[in-house]
GUMARZA-197832 format. One line per field, with one value per residue (C-alpha): residue in one letter; x, y, z. Coordinates in pm, whole numbers, padded with zeros to 5 digits. Example, Ala and Ser with C-alpha at 12.3 -4.5 7.8 and 13.67 -1.06 7.14 Angstrom:
! GUMARZA-197832
vokol c(A/S) $
c1 c(01230/01367) $
c2 c(-00450/-00106) $
c3 c(00780/00714) $
//
This chain:
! GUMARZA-197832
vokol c(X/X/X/X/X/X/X/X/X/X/X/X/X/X/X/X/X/X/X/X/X/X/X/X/X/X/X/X/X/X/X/X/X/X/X/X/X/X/X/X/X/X/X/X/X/X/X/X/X/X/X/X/X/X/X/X/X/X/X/X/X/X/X/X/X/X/X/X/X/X/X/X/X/X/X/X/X/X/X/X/X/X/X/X/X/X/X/X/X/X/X/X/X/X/X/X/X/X/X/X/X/X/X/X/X/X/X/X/X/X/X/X/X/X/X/X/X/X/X/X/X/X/X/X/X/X/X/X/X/X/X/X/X/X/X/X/X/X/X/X/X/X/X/X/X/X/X/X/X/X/X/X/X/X/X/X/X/X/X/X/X/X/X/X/X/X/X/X/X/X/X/X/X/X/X/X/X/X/X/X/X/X/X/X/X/X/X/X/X/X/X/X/X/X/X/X/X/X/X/X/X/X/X/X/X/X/X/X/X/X/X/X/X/X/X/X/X/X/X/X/X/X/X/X/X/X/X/X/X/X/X/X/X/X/X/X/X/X/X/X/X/X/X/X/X/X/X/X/X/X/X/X/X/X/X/X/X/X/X/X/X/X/X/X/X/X/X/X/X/X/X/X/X/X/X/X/X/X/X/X/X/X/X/X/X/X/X/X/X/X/X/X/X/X/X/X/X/X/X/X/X/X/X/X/X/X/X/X/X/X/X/X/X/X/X/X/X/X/X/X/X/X/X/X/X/X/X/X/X/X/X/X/X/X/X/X/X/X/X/X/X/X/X/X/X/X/X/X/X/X/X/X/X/X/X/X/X/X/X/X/X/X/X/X/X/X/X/X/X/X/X/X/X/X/X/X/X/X/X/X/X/X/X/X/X/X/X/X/X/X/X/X/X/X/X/X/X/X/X/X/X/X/X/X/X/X/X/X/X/X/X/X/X/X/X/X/X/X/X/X/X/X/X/X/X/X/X/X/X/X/X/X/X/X/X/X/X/X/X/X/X/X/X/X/X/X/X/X/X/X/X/X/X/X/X/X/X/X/X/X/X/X/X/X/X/X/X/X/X/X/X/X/X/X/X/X/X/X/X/X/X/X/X/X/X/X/X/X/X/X/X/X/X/X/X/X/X/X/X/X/X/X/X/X/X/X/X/X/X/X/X/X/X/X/X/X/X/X/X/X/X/X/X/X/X/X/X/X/X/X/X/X/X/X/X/X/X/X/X/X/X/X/X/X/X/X/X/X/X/X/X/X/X/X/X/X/X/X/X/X/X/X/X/X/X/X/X/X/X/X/X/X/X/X/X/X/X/X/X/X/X/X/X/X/X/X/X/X/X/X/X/X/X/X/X/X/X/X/X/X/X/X/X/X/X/X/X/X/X/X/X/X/X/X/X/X/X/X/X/X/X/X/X/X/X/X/X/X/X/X/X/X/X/X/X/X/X/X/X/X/X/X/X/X/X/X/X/X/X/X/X/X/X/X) $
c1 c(09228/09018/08757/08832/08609/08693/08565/08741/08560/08640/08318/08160/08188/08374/08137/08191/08397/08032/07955/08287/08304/07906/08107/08336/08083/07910/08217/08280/08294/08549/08798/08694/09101/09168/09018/09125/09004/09164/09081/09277/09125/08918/09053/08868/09010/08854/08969/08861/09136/09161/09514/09717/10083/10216/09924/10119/10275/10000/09784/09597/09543/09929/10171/10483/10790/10757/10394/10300/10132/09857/09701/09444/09471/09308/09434/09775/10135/10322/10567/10674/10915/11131/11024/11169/11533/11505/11348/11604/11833/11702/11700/11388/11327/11094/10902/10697/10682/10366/10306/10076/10434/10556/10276/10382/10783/10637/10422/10695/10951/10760/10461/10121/10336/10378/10086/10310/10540/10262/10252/09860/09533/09457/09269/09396/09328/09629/09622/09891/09899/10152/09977/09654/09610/09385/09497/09351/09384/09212/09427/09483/09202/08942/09035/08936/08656/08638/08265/08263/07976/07977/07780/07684/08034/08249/08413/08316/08471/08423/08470/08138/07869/07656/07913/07845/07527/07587/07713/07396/07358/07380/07036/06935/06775/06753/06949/06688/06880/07098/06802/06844/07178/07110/06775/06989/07339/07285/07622/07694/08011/08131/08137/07770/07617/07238/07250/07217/07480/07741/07989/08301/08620/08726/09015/09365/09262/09338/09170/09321/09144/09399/09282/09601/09519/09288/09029/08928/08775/08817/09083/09046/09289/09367/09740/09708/09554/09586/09836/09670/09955/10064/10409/10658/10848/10700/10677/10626/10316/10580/10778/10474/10379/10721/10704/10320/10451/10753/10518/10234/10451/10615/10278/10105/10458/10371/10000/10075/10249/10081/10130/09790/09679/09573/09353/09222/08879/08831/08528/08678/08755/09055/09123/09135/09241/09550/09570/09545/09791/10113/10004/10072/10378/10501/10412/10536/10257/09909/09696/09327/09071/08713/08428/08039/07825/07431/07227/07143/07431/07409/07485/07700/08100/08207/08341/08570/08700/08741/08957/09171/09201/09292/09551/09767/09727/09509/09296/08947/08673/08311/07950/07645/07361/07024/06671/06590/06962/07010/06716/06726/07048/06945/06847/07169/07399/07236/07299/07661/07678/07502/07343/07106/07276/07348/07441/07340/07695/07685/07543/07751/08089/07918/07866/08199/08354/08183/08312/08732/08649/08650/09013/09225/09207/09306/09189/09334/09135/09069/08883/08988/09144/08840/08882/09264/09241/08891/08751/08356/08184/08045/08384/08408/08042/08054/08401/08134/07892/08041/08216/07966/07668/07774/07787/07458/07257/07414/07316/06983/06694/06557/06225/06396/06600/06289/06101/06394/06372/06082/06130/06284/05982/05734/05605/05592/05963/06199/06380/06724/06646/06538/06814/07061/06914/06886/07256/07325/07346/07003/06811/07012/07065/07455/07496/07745/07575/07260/07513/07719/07488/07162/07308/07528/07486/07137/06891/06596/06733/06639/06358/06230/06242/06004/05735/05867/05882/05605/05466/05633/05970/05957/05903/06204/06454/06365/06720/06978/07122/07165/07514/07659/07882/08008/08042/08351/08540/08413/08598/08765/08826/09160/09320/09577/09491/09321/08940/08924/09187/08986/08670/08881/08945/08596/08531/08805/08704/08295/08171/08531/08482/08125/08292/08563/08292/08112/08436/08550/08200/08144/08464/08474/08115/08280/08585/08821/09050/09056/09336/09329/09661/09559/09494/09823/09875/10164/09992/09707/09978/10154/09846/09654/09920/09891/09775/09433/09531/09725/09358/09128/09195/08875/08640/08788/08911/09209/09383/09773/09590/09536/09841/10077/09876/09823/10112/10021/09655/09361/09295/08910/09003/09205/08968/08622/08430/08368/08098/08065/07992/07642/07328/07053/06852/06605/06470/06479/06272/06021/05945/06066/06101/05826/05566/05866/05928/05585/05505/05786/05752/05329/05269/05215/05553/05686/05363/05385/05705/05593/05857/05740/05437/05241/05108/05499/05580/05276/05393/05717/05631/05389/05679/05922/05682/05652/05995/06143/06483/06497/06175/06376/06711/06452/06217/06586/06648/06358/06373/06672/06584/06278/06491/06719/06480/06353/06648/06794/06530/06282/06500/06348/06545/06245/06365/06722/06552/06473/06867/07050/07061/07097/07424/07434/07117/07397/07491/07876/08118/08469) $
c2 c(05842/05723/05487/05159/04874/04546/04232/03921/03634/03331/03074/03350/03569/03900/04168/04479/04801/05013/04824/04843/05245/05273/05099/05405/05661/05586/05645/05973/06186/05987/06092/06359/06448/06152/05816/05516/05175/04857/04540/04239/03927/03805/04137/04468/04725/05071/05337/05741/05919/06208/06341/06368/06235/06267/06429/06427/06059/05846/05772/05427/05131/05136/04857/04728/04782/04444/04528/04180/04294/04554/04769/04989/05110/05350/05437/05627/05444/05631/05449/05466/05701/05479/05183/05328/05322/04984/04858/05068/04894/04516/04672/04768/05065/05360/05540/05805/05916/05740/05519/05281/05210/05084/04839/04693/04664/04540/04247/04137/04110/03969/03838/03805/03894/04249/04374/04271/04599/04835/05101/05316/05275/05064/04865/04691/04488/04338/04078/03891/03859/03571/03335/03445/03547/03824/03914/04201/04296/04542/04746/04590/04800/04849/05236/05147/04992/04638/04517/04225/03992/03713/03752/03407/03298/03686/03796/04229/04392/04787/05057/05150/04856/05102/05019/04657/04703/04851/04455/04305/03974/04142/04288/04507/04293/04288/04059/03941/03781/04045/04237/04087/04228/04534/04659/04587/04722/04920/04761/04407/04285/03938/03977/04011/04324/04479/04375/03993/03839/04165/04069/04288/04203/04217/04422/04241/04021/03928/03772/03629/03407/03163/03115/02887/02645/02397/02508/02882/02987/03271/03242/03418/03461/03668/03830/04037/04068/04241/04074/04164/03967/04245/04353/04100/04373/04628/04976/05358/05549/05809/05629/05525/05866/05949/05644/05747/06119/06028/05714/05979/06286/06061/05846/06215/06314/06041/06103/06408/06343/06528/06746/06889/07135/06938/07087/06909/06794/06982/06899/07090/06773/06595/06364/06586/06821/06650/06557/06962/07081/06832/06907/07275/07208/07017/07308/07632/07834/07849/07505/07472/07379/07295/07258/07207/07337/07404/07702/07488/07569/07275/07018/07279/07206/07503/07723/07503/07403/07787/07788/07505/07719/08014/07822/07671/07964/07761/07936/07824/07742/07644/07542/07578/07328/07315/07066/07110/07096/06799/06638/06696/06549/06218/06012/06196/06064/05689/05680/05768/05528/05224/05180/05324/05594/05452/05800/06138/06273/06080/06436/06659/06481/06523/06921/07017/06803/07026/07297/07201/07071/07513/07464/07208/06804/06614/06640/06472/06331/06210/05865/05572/05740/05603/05230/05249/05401/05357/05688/05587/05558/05236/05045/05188/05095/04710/04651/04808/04589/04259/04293/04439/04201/03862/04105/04233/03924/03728/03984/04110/03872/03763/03957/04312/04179/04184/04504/04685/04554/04675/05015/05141/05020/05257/05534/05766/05722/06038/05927/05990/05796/05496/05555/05545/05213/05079/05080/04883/04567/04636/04596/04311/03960/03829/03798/03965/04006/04129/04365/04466/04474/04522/04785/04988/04916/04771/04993/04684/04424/04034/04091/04433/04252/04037/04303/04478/04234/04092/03739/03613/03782/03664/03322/03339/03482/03253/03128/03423/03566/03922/03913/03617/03745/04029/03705/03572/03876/03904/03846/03510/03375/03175/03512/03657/04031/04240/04280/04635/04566/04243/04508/04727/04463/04333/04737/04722/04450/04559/04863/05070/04960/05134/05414/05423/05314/05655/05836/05715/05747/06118/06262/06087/06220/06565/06444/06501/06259/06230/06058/05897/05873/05718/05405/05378/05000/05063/05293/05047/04752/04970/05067/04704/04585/04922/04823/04904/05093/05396/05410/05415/05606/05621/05785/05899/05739/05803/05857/05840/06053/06318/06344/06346/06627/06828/07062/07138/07189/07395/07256/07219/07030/06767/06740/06802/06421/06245/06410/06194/06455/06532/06656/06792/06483/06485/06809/06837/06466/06589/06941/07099/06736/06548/06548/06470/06141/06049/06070/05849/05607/05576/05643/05316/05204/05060/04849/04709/04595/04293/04334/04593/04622/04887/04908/04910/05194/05395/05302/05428/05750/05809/05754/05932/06231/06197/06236/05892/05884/05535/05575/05819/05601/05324/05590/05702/05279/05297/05646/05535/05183/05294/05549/05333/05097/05304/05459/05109/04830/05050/05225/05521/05842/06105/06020/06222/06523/06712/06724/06920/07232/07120/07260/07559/07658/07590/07913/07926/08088/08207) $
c3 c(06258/05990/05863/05653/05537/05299/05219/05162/04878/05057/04888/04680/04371/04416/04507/04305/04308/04373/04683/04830/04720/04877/05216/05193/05086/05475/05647/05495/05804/05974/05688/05474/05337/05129/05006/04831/04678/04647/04441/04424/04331/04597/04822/04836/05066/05139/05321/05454/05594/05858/05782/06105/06046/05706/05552/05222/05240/05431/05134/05203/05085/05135/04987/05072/04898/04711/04647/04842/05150/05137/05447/05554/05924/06169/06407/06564/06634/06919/06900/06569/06574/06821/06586/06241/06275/06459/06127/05900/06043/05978/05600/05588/05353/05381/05149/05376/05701/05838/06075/05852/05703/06017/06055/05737/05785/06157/05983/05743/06009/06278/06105/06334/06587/06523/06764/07058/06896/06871/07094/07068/06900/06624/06386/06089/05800/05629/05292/05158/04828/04793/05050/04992/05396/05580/05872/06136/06472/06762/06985/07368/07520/07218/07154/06811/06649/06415/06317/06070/05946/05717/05392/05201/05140/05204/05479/05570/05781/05869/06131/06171/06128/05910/05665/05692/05588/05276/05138/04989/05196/05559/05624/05929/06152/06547/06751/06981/07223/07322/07446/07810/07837/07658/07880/08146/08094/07740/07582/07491/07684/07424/07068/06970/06873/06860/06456/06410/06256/06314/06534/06683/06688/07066/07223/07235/06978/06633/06316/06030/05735/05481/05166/05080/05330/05296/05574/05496/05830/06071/06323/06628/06889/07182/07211/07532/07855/08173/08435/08820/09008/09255/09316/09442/09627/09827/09683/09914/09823/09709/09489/09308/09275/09124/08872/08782/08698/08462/08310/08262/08134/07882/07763/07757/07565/07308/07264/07130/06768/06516/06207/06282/06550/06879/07188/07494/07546/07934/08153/08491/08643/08750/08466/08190/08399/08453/08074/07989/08260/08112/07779/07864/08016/07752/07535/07413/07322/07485/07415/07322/07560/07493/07695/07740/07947/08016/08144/08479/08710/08923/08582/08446/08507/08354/08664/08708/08358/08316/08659/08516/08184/08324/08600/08321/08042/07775/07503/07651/07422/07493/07404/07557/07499/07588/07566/07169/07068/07273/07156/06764/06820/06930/06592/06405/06702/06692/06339/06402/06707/06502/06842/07093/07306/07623/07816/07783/07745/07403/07282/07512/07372/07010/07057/07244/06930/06697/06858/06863/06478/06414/06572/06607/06457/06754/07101/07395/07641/08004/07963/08151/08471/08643/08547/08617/08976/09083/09035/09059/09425/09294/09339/09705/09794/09607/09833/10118/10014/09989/10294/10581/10399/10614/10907/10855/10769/11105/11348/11219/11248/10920/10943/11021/10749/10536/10633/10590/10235/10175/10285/09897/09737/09956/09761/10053/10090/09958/09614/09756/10059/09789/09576/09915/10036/09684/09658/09976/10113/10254/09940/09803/09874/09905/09499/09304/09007/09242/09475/09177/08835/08965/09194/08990/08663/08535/08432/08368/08597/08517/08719/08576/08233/08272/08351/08046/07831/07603/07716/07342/07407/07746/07668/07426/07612/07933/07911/07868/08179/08131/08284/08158/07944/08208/08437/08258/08400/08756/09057/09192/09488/09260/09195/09378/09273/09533/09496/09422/09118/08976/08994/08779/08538/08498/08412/08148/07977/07962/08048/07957/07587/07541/07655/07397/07130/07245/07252/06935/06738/06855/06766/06414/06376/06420/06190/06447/06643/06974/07208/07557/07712/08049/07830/07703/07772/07948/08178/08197/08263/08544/08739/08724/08982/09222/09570/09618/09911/09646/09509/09716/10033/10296/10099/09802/09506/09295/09581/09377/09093/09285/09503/09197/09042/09366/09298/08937/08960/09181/09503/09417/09099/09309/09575/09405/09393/09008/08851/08552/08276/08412/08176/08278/08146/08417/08446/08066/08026/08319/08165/07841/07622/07857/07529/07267/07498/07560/07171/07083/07329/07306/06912/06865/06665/06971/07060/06678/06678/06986/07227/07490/07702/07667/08003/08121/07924/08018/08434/08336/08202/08480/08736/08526/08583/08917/08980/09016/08891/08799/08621/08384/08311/08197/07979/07817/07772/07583/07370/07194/07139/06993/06799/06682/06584/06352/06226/06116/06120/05975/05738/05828/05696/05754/06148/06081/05910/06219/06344/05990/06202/06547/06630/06458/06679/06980/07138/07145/07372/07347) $
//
């Protein structure tokens, strides 16, 4: 895993050497082993490296044998060791052991086509010399990052958008309309970012720019995506339990080439559980588990991560983090994430990835189980939802229909009664994005916003739908794939690559790599056309998850519900950090800046404090916006001082 960055001079002079090394300088922590700079003509290529396979031989920018391709890549092939002799034997010829050399034999044989060979997680930029052509592409699922942004007549492209913004011509400034979507969901699901005019490269896709043709812009195309059609023949809920064990031992298998020590990121529950106990029976000696934890018991998973340690023989390892750690963290962590944290476990990954840096360089671990086989309760309660809705609404009269309504908005009412009823049929109208987004995922719906809002930015924005982009991925009525899988999908293609944009950011910010084998596409490929009924069995989800690991893990691991890598965000918001909140949020920045009511924020904080929960996912909305506001727009450095010593205040645990 590393960092890279380039620019390409397609109508402009050739920026210099110091700007591309000052591109490389801010990715530093994502590979502190090695570095190297490339210029050629209108090319610049810059690359950090984490040494994992071939520390010796994997020096980048890396040429081909005839010198006429060049490539810097981040990432890990799996499987290139099955690859290599295939390629010796067109006549390719090797000159190291890495798997960046691969990706070049790959490209010259197959040309763009190559990704469709890949096997893992990756980002790459490759130029040819001779035709004068960029080419880069994402990984299928977005594992890895690709930010790019067009300055005056050059093409940038980076790992990290702080990068990016080291190229004079690309300026920090806010993308104002993606506020909609990002006060309601925190992420941005199409190509758009927080930064105008810094755009990501999607997953599955790829991006190539000729400069020996006669037009010189950016092609963009997609080369995979996620097949739903079920199975033409039907399958027993056994066998697919048999071909999900011998998929998952060998794509677990694969995710674990290295030259480097390797542990297992292990929260106590059953996806990473699952990842830790096949690692350590794929193993001979003891593995390395690490964990994070919190004085509060009830948000604390570490009972059972230790049970799960102890049941398959690992080395445990853990951290405990409490309110002033967690918070000093916060404008360190933005910076790292170029954006506003959207969840608290942003800073819980961070700190257990300090703690396997003292140990080991790659971590595997369990992200994605939940958008393959429908882990979360709000899959369960949308196919609820949409389905006992008509029911409802034909045999209740409308004005029972409308008290009832009413009854989550009465202050008397108990939160977890609101919360219950907020997340039903009751409360909304028969609308997807209303029953679905507004339910599950929204934290300012389209409504909220407008309360929020100032009357300018209001006025402005008057015409974005908050989910439109999410939209293009939601559930038909033309598709022959089961509703439950389609909701999966949508998930993959949105809210699953925030997560992997955490994942990825926080482990790089700890310089280490970590791996996630249940998105193996092949995995992801297999499990798309699963029956909904080998996922979701009454009320449980991953139903086939947790009979195939039954026999090889604790009984309270397999049948303990998704906890979701709690933090004790509420309490520690109410109480301890109340005053650090209600500073940031009512100093006055935030009022400057236009594009918040005051009198919103001020209602916010006062039901924050009275215990609402809802009140304190919106107050978190707005700490990190206003965080990261400062942080980038204002250029603001003094807003990182107070985080230098945050983890070493940590109290760790062996």
């Amino acid at each position: 895993m590393c960092g890279i960055c380039g620019f390409l001079a397609i109508e402009s002079e050739n920026p210099s050497e110091t700007h591309l090394e000052a591109m490389s300088r801010s990715l530093l922590h994502r590979g502190p082993d090695d570095q190297g700079v490339l210029i050629s003509g209108p090319l610049g290529f810059g690359f950090r490296r984490l040494s994992i396979v071939d520390p010796r031989g994997g020096h980048q920018p890396m040429n081909s044998e005839d010198r006429n391709l060049w490539i810097v890549f981040n990432g890990e092939i799996y499987n290139h060791p099955r690859l290599r002799p295939l390629l010796e034997g067109r006549g390719h010829r090797y000159v190291t052991n890495s798997d960046t050399e691969t990706i070049l034999h790959l490209y010259e044989e197959y040309g763009d086509d190559c990704v469709h060979h890949l096997q893992g997680m990756f980002a790459f930029a490759i130029w040819d010399t001779v035709r004068k052509r960029l080419f880069c592409a994402r990984d299928r699922l977005g594992i890895k990052p690709f930010y790019y942004a067009m300055a005056g007549g050059c093409f940038v492209f980076a790992s990290e958008i702080k990068a990016l913004l080291e190229m004079p011509g690309i300026p920090p400034r806010l993308n104002r309309r993606a506020l909609p979507e990002f006060f309601a969901l925190g992420y941005l699901s199409a190509e758009d970012t927080l930064f105008e005019g810094i755009l990501k490269l999607l997953p599955g896709h790829c991006l190539s720019i000729d400069l020996g043709g006669e037009e010189h812009e950016t092609r963009i195309t997609q080369y995979w995506d996620l097949n739903l059609s079920p199975e033409e023949c039907a399958v027993s809920e056994s066998d697919y339990i048999e071909q999900f064990r011998d998929l998952f031992r060998e794509t677990v298998r694969t995710h674990l080439m290295s030259d480097v020590p390797l542990g297992v990121f292990l929260s106590g529950g059953l996806d990473s559980s699952a990842i830790a106990a096949v690692v350590a029976g794929l193993r001979k000696d003891p593995i390395q588990t690490f964990s994070v934890g919190y004085k509060e018991d009830s948000y604390s998973e570490l009972p059972l991560a230790r049970c799960v340690a102890g049941h398959i023989g690992a080395i445990h390892n853990e951290v405990i983090m409490g309110p002033e750690d967690f918070f000093n963290a916060l404008p360190e962590l933005i910076w790292h994430e170029d954006e506003p944290l959207v969840w608290p476990s942003s800073v819980a990954l961070y700190y257990v990835a300090r703690l396997a840096q003292q140990k080991v360089k790659v971590v595997l671990t369990g992200e994605g189980a939940d958008e393959i086989f429908a882990g979360y309760l709000k899959y369960r309660a949308t196919l609820w939802n949409l389905r006992a809705a008509p029911t409802y609404r034909k045999r209740f009269p409308k004005f029972a229909q409308n008290l009832a309504r009413r009854i989550p908005d009465l202050r008397f009412v108990p939160d977890w009664v609101r919360r219950k009823l907020r997340h039903s049929f009751v409360y909304y109208p028969d609308s997807f994005e209303k029953i679905h987004f507004d339910n599950f995922y929204s934290v300012f719906s389209q409504e909220q916003q407008r309360a929020l809002f100032s009357n300018e930015l209001r006025e402005e924005l008057h015409d974005i739908s908050a989910y439109a982009n999410s939209m293009r991925y939601a559930p038909s009525d033309q598709s022959d794939a089961d509703l439950l899988n389609q909701l999966l999908y949508l998930d993959i293609k949105t809210y699953l690559v925030e997560l992997l944009m955490k994942q990825d950011q926080m482990s790089m910010a700890a310089s280490i790599e970590s791996r996630v084998p249940f998105l193996d596409h092949k995995l992801v490929e297999w499990a798309a056309r699963v029956p909904a009924c080998h996922k979701v069995r009454g009320f449980s989800g991953k139903h086939l998850l947790r009979r195939a690991m039954a026999s090889q893990l604790p009984a309270a691991v397999v049948r303990g519900n998704k906890k979701g890598f709690p933090t004790p965000i509420r309490p520690w918001l109410r109480n301890q950090l109340f005053d650090k909140l209600s500073s940031t949020l009512t100093d006055g920045r935030m009022t400057e800046r236009g594009l918040i009511r005051p009198e919103s924020v001020e209602s916010l904080l006062n039901d924050h404090r009275r215990g609402f929960s809802d009140a304190t996912e919106r107050c978190w909305r707005l700490l990190n916006f206003e965080l990261w506001n400062r942080i980038f727009i204002d250029g603001d450095r003094k807003a990182l001082d107070s985080q230098n010593s945050c983890f070493e205040s940590a109290a760790l645990a062996a």
